[in-house]
NUKETOR-146525 format. One record per residue: x, y, z of N, C-alpha, C, O in turn; residue number from 1. Coordinates in steps of 0.001 Angstrom, whole numbers. Example, Ala and Ser with C-alpha at 12.3 -4.5 7.8 and 13.67 -1.06 7.14 Angstrom:
+---------+---------+---------+---------+---------+---------+---------+---------+---------+---------+---------+---------+-----+
!    n_px !    n_py !    n_pz !   ca_px !   ca_py !   ca_pz !    c_px !    c_py !    c_pz !    o_px !    o_py !    o_pz ! pos !
+---------+---------+---------+---------+---------+---------+---------+---------+---------+---------+---------+---------+-----+
!   13190 !   -5690 !    7800 !   12300 !   -4500 !    7800 !   13200 !   -3300 !    7800 !   14236 !   -3319 !    8465 !   1 !
!   12850 !   -2250 !    7080 !   13670 !   -1060 !    7140 !   12900 !      30 !    7870 !   13409 !    1138 !    8039 !   2 !
+---------+---------+---------+---------+---------+---------+---------+---------+---------+---------+---------+---------+-----+
This chain:
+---------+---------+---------+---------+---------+---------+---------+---------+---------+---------+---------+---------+-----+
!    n_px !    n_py !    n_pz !   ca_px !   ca_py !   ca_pz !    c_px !    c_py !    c_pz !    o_px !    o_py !    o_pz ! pos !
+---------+---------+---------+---------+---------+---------+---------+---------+---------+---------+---------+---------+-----+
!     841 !   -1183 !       0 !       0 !       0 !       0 !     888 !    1249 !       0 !    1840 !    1184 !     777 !   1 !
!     744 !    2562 !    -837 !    1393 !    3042 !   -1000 !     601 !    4286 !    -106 !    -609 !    4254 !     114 !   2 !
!    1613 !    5506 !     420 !    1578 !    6294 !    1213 !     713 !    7453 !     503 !     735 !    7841 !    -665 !   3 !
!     -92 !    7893 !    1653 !   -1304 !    8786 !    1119 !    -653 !   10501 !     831 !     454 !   10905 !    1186 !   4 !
!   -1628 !   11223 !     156 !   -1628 !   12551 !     608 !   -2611 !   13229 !      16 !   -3387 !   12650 !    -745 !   5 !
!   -2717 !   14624 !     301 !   -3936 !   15107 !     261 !   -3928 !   15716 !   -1251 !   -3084 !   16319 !   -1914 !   6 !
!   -5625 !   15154 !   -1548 !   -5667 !   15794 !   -3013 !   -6803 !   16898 !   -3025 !   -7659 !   16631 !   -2182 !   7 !
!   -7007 !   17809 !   -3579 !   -8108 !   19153 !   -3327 !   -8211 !   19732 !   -5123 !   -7561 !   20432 !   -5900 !   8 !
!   -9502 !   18889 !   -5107 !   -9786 !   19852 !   -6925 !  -10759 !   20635 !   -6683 !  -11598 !   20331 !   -5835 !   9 !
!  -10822 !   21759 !   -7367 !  -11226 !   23278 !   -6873 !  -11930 !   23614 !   -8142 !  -11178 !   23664 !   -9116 !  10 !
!  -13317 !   23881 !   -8393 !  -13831 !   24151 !   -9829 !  -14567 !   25726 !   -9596 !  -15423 !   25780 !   -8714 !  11 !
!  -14288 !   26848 !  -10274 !  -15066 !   27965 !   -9937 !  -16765 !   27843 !   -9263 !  -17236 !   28883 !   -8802 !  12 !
!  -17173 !   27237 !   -9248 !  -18096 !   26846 !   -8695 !  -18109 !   25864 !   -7447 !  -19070 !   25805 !   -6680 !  13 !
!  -16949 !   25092 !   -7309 !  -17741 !   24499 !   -6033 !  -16145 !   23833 !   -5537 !  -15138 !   24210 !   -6135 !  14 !
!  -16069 !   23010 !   -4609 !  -15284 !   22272 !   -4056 !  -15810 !   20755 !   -4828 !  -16930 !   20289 !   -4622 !  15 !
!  -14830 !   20134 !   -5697 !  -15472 !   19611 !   -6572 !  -14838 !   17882 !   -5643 !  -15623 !   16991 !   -5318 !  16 !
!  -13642 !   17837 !   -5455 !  -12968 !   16469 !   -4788 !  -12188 !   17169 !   -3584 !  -11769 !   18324 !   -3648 !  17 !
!  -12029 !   16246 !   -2368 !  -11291 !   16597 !   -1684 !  -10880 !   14832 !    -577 !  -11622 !   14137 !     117 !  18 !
!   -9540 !   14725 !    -888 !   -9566 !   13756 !     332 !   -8189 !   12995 !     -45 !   -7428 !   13454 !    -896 !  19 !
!   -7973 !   11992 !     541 !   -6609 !   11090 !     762 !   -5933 !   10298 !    -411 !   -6270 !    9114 !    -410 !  20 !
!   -5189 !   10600 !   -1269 !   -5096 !    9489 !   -2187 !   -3587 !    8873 !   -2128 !   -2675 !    9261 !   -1397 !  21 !
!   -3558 !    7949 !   -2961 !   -2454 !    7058 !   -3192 !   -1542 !    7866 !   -4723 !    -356 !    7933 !   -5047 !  22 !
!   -2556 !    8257 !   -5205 !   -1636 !    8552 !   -6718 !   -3023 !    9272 !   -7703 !   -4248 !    9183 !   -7785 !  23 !
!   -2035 !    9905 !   -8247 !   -3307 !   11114 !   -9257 !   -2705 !   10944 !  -10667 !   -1534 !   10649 !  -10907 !  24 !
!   -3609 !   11158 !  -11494 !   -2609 !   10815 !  -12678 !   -3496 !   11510 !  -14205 !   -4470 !   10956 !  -14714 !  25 !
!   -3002 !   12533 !  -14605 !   -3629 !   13186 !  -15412 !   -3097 !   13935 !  -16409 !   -1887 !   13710 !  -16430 !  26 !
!   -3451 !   14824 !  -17363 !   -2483 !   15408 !  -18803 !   -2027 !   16578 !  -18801 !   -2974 !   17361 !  -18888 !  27 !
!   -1019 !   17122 !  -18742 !    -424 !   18428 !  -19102 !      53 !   18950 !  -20458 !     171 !   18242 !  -21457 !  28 !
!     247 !   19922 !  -20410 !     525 !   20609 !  -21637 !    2261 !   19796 !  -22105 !    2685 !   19724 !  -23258 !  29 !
!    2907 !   19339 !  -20995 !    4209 !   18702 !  -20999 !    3861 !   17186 !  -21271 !    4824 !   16463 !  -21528 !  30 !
!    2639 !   16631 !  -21246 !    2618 !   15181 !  -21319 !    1749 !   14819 !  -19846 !    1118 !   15677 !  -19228 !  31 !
!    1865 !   13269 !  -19400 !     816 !   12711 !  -18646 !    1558 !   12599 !  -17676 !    2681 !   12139 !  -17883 !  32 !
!    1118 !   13032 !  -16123 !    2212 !   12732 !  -14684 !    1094 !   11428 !  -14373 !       3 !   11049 !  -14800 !  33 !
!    2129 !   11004 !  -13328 !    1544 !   10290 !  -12064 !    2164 !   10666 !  -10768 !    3368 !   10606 !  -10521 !  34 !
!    1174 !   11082 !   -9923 !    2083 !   11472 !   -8762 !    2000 !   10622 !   -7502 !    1043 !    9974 !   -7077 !  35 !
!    2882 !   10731 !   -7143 !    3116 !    9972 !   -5350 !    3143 !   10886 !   -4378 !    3307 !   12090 !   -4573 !  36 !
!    3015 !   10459 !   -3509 !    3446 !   11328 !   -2028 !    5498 !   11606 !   -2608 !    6444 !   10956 !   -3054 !  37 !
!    5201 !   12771 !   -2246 !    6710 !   13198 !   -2074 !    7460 !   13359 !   -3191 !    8686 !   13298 !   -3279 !  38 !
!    6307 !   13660 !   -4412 !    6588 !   13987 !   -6025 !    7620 !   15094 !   -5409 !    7914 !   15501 !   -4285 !  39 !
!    8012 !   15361 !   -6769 !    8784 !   17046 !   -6779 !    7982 !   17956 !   -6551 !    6800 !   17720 !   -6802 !  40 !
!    8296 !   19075 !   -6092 !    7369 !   20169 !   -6233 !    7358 !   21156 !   -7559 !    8390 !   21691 !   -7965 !  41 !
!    6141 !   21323 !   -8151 !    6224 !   21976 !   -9619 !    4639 !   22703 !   -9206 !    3883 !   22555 !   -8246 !  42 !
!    4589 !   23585 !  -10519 !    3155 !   23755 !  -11183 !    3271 !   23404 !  -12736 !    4281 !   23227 !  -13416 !  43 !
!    1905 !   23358 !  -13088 !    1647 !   22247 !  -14523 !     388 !   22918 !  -14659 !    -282 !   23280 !  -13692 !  44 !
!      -7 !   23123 !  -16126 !    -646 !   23624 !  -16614 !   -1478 !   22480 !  -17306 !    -886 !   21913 !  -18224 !  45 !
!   -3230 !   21883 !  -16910 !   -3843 !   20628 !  -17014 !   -4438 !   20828 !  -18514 !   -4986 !   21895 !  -18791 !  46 !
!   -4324 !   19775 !  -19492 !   -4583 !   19316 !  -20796 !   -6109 !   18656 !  -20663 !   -6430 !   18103 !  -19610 !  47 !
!   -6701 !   18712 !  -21386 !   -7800 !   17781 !  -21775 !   -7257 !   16006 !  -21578 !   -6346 !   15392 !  -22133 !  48 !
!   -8452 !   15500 !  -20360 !   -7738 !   14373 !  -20698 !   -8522 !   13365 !  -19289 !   -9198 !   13970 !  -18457 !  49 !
!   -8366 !   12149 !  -19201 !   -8654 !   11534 !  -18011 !   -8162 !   11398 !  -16598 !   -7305 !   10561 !  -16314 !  50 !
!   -8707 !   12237 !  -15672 !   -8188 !   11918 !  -14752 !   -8472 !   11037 !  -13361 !   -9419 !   11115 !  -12579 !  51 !
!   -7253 !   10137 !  -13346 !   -7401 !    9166 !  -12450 !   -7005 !    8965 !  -10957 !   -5805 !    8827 !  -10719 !  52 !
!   -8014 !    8933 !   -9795 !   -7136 !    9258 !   -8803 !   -7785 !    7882 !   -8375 !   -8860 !    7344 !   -8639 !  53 !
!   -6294 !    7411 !   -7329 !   -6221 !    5518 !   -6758 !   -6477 !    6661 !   -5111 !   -5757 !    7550 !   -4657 !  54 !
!   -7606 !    6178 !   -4691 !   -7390 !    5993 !   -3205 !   -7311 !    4598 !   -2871 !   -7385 !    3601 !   -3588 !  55 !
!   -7075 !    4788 !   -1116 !   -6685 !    3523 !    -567 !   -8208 !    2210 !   -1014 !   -8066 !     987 !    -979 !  56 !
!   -9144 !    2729 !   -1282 !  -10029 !    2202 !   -1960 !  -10596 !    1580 !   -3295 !  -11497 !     770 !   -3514 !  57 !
!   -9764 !    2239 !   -4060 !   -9916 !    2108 !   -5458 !   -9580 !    3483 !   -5971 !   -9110 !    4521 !   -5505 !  58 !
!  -10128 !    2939 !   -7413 !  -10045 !    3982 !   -8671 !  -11203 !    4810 !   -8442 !  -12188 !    4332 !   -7880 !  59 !
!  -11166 !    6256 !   -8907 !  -11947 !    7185 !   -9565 !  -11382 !    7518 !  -10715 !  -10158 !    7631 !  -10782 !  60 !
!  -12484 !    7802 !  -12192 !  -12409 !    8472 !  -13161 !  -13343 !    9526 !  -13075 !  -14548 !    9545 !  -12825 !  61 !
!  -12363 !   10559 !  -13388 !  -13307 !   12061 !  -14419 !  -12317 !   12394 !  -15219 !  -11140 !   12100 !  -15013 !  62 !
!  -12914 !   13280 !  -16562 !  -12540 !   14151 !  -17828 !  -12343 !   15491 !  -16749 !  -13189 !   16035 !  -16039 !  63 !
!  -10908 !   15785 !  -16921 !  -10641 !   16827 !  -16359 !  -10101 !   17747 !  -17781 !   -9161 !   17380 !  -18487 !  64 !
!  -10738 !   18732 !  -17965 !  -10236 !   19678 !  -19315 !   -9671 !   20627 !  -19323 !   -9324 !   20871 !  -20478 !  65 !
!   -9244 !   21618 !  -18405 !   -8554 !   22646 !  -18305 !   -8462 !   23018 !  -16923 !   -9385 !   22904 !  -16116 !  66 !
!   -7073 !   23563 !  -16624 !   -6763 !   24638 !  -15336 !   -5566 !   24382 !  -14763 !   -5173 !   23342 !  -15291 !  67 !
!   -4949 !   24672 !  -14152 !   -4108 !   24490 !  -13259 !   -3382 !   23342 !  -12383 !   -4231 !   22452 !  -12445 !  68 !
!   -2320 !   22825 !  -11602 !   -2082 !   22009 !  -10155 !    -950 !   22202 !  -10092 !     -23 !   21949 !  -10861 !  69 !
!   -1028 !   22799 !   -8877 !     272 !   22763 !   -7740 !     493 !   21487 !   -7313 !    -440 !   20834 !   -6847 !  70 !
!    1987 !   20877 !   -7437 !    2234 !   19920 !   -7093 !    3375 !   19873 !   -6106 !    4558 !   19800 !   -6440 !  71 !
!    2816 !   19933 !   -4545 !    3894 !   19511 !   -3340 !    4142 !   18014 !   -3347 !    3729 !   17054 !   -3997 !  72 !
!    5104 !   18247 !   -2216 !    4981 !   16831 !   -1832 !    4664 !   16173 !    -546 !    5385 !   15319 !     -30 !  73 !
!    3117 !   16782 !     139 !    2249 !   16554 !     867 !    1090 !   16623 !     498 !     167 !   16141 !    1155 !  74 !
!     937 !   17225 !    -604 !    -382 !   17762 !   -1542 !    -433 !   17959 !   -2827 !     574 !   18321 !   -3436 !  75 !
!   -1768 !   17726 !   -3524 !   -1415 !   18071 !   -4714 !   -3025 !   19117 !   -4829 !   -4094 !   18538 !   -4635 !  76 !
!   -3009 !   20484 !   -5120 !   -4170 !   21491 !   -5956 !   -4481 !   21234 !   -7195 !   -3680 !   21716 !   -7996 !  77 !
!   -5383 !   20628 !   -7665 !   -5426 !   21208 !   -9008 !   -7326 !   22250 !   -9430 !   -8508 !   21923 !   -9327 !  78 !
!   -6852 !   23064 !   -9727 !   -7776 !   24314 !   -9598 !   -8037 !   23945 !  -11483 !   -7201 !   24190 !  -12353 !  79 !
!   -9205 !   23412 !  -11678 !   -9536 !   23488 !  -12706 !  -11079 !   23971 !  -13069 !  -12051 !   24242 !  -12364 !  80 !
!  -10818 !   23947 !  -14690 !  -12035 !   25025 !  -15361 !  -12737 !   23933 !  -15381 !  -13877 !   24388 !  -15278 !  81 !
!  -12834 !   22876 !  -15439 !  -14487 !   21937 !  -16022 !  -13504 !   20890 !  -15989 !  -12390 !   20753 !  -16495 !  82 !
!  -14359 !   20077 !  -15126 !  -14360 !   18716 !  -14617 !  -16254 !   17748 !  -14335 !  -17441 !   18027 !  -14162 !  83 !
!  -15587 !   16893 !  -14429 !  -17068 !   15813 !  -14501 !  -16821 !   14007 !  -14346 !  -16477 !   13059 !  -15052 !  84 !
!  -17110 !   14196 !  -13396 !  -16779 !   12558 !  -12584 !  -17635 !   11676 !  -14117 !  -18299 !   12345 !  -14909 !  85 !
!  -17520 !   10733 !  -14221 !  -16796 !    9788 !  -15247 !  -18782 !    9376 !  -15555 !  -19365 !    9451 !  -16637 !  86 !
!  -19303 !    9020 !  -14379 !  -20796 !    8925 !  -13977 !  -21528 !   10173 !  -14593 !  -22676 !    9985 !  -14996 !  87 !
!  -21051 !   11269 !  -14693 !  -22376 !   12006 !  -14874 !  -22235 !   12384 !  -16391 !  -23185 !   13035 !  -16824 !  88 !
!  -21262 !   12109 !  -17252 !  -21134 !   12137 !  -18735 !  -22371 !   11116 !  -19376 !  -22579 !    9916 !  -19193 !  89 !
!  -23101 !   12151 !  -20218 !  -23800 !   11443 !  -21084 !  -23225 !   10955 !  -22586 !  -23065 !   11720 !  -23536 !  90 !
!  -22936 !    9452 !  -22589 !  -21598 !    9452 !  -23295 !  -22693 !    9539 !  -25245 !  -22095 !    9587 !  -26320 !  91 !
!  -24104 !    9534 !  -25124 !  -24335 !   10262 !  -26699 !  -24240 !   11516 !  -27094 !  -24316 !   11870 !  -28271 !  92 !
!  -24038 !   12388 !  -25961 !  -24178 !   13639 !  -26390 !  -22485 !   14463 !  -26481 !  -22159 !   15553 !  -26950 !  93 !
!  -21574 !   13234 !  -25719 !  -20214 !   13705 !  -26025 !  -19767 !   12532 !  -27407 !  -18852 !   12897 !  -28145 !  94 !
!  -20055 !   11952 !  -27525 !  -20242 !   11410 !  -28917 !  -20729 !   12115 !  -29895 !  -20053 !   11870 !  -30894 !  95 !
!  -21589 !   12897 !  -30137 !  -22942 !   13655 !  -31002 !  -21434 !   15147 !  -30950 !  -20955 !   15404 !  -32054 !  96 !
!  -21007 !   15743 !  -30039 !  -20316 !   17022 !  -30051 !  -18900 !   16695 !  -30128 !  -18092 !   17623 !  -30101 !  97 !
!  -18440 !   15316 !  -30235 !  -17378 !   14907 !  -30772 !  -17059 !   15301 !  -32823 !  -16157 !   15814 !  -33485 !  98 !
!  -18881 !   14464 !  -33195 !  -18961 !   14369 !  -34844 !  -19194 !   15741 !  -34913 !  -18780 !   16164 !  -35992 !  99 !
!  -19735 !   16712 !  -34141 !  -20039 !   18120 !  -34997 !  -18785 !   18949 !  -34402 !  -19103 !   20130 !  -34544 ! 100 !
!  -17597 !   18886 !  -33844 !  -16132 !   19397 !  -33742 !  -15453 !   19021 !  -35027 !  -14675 !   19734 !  -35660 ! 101 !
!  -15845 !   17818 !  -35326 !  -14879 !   16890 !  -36521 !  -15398 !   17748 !  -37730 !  -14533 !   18215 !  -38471 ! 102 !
!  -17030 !   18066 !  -38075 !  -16799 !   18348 !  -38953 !  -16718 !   19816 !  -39280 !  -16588 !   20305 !  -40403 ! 103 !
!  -16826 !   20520 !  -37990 !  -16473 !   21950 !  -38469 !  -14741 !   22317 !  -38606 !  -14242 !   23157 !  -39355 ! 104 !
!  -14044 !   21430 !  -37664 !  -12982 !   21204 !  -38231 !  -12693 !   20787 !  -40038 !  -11917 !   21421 !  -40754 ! 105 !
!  -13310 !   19898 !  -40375 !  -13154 !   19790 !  -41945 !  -14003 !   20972 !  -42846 !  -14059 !   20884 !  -44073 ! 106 !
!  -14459 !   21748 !  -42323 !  -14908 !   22827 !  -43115 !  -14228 !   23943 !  -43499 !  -14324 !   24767 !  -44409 ! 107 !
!  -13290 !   23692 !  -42267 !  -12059 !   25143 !  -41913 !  -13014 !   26074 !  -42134 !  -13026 !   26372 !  -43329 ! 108 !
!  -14023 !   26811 !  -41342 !  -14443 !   28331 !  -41743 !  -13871 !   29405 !  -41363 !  -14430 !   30445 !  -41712 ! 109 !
!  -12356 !   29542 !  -40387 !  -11886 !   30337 !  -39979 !  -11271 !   29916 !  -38879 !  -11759 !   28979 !  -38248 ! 110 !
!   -9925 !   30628 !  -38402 !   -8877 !   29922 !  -37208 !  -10098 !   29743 !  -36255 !  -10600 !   28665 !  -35938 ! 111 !
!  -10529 !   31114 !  -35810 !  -11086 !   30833 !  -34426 !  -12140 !   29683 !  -34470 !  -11896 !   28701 !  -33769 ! 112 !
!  -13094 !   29689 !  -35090 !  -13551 !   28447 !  -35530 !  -12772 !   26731 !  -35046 !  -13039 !   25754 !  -34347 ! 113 !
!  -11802 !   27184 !  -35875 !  -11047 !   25607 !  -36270 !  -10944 !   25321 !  -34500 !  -11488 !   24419 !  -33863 ! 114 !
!   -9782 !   26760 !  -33845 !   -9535 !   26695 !  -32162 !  -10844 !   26260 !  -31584 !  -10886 !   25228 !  -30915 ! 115 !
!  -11769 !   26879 !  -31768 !  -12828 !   26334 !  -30681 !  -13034 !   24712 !  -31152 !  -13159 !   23920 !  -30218 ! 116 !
!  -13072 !   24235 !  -32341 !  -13571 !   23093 !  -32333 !  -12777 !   22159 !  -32055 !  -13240 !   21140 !  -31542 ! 117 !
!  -11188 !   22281 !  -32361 !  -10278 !   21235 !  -31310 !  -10457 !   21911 !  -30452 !   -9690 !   22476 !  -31231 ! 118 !
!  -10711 !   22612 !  -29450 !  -11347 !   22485 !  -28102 !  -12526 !   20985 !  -27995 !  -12297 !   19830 !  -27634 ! 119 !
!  -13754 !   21624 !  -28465 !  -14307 !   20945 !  -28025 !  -14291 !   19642 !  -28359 !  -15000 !   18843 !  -27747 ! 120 !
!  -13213 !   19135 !  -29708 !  -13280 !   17466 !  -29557 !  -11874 !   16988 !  -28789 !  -11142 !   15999 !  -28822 ! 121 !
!  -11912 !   18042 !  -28202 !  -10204 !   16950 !  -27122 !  -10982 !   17066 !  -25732 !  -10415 !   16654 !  -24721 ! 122 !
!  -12554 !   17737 !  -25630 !  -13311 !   17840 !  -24645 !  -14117 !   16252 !  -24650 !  -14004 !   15346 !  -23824 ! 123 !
!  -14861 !   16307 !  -25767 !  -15216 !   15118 !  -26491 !  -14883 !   13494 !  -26181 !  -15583 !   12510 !  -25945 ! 124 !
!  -13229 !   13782 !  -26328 !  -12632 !   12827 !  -26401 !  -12436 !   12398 !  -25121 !  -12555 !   11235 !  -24737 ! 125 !
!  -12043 !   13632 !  -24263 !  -11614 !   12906 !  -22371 !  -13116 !   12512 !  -21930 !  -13447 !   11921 !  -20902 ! 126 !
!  -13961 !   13002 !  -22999 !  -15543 !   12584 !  -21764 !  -15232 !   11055 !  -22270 !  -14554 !   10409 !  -21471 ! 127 !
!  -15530 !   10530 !  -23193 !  -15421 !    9452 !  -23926 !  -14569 !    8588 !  -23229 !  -15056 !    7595 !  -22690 ! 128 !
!  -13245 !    8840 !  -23152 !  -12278 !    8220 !  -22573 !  -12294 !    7761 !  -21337 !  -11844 !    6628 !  -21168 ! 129 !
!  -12876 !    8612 !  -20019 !  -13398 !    9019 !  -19004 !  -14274 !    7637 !  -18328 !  -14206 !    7049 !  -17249 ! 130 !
!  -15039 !    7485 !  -19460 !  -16195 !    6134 !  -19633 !  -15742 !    4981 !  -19757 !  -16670 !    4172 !  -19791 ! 131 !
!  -14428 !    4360 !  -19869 !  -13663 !    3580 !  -20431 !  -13194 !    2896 !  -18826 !  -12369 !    1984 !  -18762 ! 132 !
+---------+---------+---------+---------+---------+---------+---------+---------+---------+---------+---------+---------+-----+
């Protein structure tokens, strides 16, 4: 059993997770961490993507898509923009806004355009993934 520490995800709206884990493991703009008690200390800027935290209990999944985490090594913050535990994804309607990202992407009607729509299918994709 591996040694705990405290994890705290923070969503402009609410206190979204808070409590003891074994290991967190999620996407940055640098690639995918996993952390332990007594990681390095950094900040990391969070990617679209699945995030997995092991408590002494098991697994949790959520699609964590944007924001922030401070990473001690007694704690880890991560202050993010939109998160959604793995359960409350309706996986047709992130399917359904997966195909209409794809194809306004193939339309190219303009950068900002193109930007918002890889937004929303790397949003798409962690809900999807999330479910897995």
């Amino acid at each position: 059993m591996a040694e705990t520490y405290k994890l705290k995800i923070v969503t402009p709206e609410k206190l979204f997770y808070e409590g003891d884990v074994e290991m967190t493991e999620f996407n940055t703009t640098e690639g995918e961490v996993g952390i332990y008690k007594k990681h390095v200390p950094m900040t990391v800027i969070v990617s679209p993507g699945v995030l997995t935290i092991t408590e002494p209990e098991g697994e949790k999944k959520a699609a964590l898509h944007a924001g922030f985490a401070e990473i001690l090594q007694e704690n880890v913050t991560i202050l993010a923009e939109l998160i959604e535990w793995a359960g409350d994804i309706d996986e047709e309607r992130a399917v359904s806004a997966g195909e209409r990202a794809r194809q306004r992407i193939a339309e190219r009607t303009d950068d900002t355009d193109i930007d918002r729509a890889e937004a929303a299918l790397k949003r798409s994709i962690a809900r999807i993934q999330a479910l897995k």
